[in-house]
C-alpha positions as CSV (number, residue, x, y, z in Angstrom):
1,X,6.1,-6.3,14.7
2,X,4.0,-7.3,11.5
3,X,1.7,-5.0,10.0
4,X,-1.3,-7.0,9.4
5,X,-3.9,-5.6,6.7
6,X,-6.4,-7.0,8.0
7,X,-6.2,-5.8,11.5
8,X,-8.4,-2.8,12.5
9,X,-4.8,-1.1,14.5
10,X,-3.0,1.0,12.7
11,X,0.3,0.7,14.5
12,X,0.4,-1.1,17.6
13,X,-2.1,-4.4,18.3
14,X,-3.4,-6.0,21.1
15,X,-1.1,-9.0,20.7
16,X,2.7,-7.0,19.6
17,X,4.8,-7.8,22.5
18,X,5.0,-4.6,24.9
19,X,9.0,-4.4,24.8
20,X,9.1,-4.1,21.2
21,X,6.5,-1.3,21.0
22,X,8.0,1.0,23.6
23,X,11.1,0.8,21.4
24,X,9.6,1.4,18.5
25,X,7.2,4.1,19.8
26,X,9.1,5.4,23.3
27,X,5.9,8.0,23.7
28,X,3.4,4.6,24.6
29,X,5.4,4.1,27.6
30,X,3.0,6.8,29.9
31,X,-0.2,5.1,28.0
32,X,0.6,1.6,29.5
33,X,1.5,3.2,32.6
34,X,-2.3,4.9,32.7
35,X,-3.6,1.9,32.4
36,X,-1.9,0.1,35.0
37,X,0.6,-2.1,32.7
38,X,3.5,-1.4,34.9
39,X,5.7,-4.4,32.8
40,X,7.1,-1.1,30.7
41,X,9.8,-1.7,32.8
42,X,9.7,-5.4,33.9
43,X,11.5,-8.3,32.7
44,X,8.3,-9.6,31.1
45,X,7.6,-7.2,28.7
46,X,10.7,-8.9,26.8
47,X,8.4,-12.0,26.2
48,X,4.5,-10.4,26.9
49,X,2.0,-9.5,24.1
50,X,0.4,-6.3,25.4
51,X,-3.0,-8.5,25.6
52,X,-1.4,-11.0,28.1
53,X,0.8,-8.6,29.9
54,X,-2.9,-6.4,30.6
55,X,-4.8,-9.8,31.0
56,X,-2.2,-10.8,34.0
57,X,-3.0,-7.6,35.4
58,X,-6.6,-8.4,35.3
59,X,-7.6,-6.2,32.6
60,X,-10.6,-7.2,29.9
61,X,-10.5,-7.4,26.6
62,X,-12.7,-3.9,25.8
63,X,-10.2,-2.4,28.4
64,X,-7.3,-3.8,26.7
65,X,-9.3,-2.6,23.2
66,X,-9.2,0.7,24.6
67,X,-6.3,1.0,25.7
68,X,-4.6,-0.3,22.6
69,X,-6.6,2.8,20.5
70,X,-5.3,4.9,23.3
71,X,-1.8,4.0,21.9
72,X,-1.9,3.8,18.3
73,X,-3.7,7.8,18.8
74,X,-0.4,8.7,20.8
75,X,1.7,7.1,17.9
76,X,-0.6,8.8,14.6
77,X,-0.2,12.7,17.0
78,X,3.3,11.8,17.4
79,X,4.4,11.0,13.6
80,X,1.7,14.3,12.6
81,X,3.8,16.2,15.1
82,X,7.3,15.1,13.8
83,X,6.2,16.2,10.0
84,X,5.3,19.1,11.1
85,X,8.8,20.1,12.5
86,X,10.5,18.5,9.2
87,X,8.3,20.5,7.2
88,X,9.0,23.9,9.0
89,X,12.6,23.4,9.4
């Protein structure tokens, strides 16, 4: 996945293919699933873009927007939560 600096997502974007983000960021996983994109776990997640994975499940583009915010939140309370622990420990 390339960061782009021009791109409004902080972590994750619409078009990072789904396998690679759920390695990257295992916490997404129940996000996807919220929304319906059930390919967390199928073969075509190796090869889908989170946009075409939702579009194939009939999603829209503000849904797929949302959705997409929805993960990079998890991933930002995720990496505060982790520095917290290092900090304390």
């Amino acid at each position: 996945m390339q960061k782009k600096t021009k791109n409004k997502f902080k972590y994750v974007n619409p078009e990072d293919n789904i396998a690679e983000v759920i390695s990257l960021y295992p916490e997404t996983a129940e996000v996807f699933l919220a929304y319906g994109l059930h390919c967390v776990g199928c073969f075509a997640s190796s090869f889908d873009s989170i946009t075409a994975g939702a579009q194939i499940h009939g999603m829209g583009l503000n849904e797929i927007e949302d959705m997409v915010k929805e993960v990079n939140y998890i991933v930002e309370e995720n990496k505060k939560l982790i520095k917290e622990r290092v900090q304390k420990s």
